[in-house]
N, C-alpha and C positions, 0 to 999 in steps of 0.2 A: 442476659440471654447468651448462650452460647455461640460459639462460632463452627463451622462446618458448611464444607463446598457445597453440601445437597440443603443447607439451607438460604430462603431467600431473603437478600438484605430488607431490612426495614422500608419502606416506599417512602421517599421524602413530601417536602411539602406540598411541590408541584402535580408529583404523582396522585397525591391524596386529592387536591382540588380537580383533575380531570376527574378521577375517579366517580367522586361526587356529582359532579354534573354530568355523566353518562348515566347515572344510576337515574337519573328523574328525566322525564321524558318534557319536551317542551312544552310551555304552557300548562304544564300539570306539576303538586306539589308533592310524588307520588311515585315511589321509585318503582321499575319494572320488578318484577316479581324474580325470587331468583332462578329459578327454572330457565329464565329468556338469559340467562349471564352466560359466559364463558367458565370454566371452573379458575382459571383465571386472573376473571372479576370477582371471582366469591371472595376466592385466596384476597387478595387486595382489600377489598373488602373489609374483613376480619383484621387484617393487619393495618388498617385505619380506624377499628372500631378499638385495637387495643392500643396503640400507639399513640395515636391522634384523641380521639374522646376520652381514654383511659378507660374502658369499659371490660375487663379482661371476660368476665362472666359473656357479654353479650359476644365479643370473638369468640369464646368456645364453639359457643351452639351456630355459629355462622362457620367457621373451620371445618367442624363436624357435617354442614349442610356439602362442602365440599365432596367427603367422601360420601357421603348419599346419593348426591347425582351424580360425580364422575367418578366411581370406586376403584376403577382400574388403572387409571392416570397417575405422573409423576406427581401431579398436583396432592393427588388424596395421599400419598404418602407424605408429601411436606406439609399437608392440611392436619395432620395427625399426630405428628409432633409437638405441631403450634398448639394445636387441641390441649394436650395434655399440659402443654407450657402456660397456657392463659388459665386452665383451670387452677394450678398450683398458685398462680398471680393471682387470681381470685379467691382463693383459698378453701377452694372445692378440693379437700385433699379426697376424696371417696373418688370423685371421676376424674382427678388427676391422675391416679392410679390405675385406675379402668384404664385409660386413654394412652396411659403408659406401656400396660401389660400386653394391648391389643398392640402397639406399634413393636414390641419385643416379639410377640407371637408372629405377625405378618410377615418383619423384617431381620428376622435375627442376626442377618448375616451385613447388616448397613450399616454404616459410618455412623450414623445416627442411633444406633442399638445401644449402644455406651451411655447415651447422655439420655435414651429413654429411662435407663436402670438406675439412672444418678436421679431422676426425676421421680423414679418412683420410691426409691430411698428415702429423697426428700419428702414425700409426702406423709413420711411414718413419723421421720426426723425432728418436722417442723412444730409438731406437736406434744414434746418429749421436753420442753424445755421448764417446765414446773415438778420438783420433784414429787409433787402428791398428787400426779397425773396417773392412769393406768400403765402397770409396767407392761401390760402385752403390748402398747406401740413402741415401745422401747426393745425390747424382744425383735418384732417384726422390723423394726429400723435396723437391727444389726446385724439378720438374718440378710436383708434388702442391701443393705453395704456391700456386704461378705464375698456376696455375688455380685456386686459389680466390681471388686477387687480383683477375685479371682479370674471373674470371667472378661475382664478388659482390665488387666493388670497395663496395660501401654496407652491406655485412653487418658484425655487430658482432665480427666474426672476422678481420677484413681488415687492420686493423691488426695483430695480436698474428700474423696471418702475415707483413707484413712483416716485423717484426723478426725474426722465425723465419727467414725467407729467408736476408735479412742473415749471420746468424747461422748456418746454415749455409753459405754461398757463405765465410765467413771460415775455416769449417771445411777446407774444401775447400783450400783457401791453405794452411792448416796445412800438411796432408798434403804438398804440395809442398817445402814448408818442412823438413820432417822428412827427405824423403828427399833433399833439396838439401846438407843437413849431412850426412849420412851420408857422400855421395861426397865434400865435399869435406876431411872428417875423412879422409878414406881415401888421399885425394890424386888423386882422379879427377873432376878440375876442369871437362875438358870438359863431364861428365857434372851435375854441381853448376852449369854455368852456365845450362844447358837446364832446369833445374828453378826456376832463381830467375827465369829469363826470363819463363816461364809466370804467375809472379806478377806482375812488374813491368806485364804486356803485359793476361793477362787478370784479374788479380784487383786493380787497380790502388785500388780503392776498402777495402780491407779494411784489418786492424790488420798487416801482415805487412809491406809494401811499402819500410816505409824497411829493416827488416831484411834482404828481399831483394839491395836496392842497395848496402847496405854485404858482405854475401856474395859481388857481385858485383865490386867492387873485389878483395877476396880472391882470389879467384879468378881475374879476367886479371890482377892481378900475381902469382900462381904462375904461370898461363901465359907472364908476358912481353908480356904485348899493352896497356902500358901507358897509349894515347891510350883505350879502351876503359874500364880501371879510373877515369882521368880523367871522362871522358863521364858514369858511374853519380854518381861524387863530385857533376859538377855540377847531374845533377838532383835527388840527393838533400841537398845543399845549398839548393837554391831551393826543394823539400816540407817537408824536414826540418831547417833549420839547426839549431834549437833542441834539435834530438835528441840523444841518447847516441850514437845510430849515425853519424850525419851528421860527430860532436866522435873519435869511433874512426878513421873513414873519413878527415877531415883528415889526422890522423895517420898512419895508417899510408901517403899518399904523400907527405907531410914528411917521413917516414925515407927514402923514397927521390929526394927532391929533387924532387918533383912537387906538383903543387897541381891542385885542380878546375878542369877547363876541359873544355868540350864540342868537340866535332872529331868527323874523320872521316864516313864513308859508312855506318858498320855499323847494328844494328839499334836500336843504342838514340840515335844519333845522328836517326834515327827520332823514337822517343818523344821527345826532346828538342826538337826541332821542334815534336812535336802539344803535347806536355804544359805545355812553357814560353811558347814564340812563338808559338803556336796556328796554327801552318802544318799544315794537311789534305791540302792535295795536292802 
């Protein structure tokens, strides 16, 4: 959990056991209703049902009762963070998000507006991590980053969203990647060239890229469009010599009496221009 002045530390042990015994009235095994609480005690409350019992789900809806009865209070402000923070711990990523947007929308201007956007980042994020997941949470997670980058580039969240970004956008490349071997396992190359294109072109920064160009040699040598497989050879010889793919990719057009050289008008003779000779226009 984060750190930050406007939020309130964890209630220790002691705090939690008065807690407990104000909440049940004497003689009864039956706690007061929370209407009769303090907001307060609610707050306390919720941060002994997530802390103490581990029940992050049951603090939500006890944080949220916060802002129900005292909405105007410093309390429902810090009760709405927690909100969002016990839903994400419980893995309510839908009203983690909610709980998130609503504390961005209320408070945009609060110390704690930073680590709502990181919250709600995470909610997209946390779900991204198989790559034959929907790529719109992937999307949404890096759109969710973006803005908390840009919009609290000094927040102590800012970093640990870059690398989240990163990290998804390489996700992203996967998924390309995955479905770029399918077709060309299948023998539908054109279809497998269009998929490694997309990495080479737009995800050119990721772990995928020499992988890409070596599939893509494969690939216009099944189709026959040798000056092409050539072209990928030589930019992935100038990124990647050192690689396993780059040491494959020799080979496979040494079996057919070719060697890396860049040529032609096509699209990667493009990239080869921007990416080597740094010609833009």
């Amino acid at each position: 959990m984060a750190t930050g002045s406007t939020r309130i530390r964890l209630i220790g042990a002691v705090s939690a056991l008065v807690l407990v015994a104000s909440c049940g009235s004497i003689g009864s095994s039956r706690p007061p209703p929370l209407e009769s609480l303090t907001a307060a005690q609610i707050y306390n409350k919720a941060e002994y049902e997530l802390e103490t019992k581990r029940k992050p789900g049951d603090a939500a809806l006890t944080f949220g009762e916060v802002e129900r009865l005292y909405p105007y209070s410093d309390w429902a402000k810090r009760a709405l963070i927690m909100q969002a923070y016990s839903y994400h711990a419980a893995r309510d990523y839908e009203n983690a998000r909610a709980a998130a947007q609503r504390y961005i929308d209320f408070y945009p201007a609060d110390e704690d507006a930073a680590y709502a956007q990181y919250l709600l980042a995470l909610s997209y994020y946390d779900q991204i991590d198989l790559v034959g997941r929907d790529q719109g949470l992937t999307f949404q997670a890096l759109q969710a980053l973006r803005t908390l980058i840009e919009r609290y580039p000094d927040s102590e969240y800012a970093r640990s969203g870059i690398l989240k970004f990163d990290l998804a956008f390489d996700h992203l490349a996967a998924k390309e990647m995955e479905v770029g071997r399918y077709y060309l396992k299948r023998g539908h190359y054109t279809a497998a060239v269009n998929r490694f294109r997309v990495v080479v072109e737009d995800f050119q920064t990721t772990t995928h890229t020499a992988e890409a160009l070596f599939r893509l040699i494969e690939s216009y040598l099944s189709l026959g469009l040798e000056q092409e497989a050539q072209t990928a050879a030589a930019i992935l010889g100038h990124n990647f010599q050192g690689s396993e793919w780059y040491e494959d990719g020799f080979n496979l057009l040494k079996g057919q009496g070719l060697a890396p050289e860049a040529g032609g008008t096509g699209w990667l003779s493009t990239v080869y221009r921007q990416m080597i000779k740094g010609e833009w226009l």
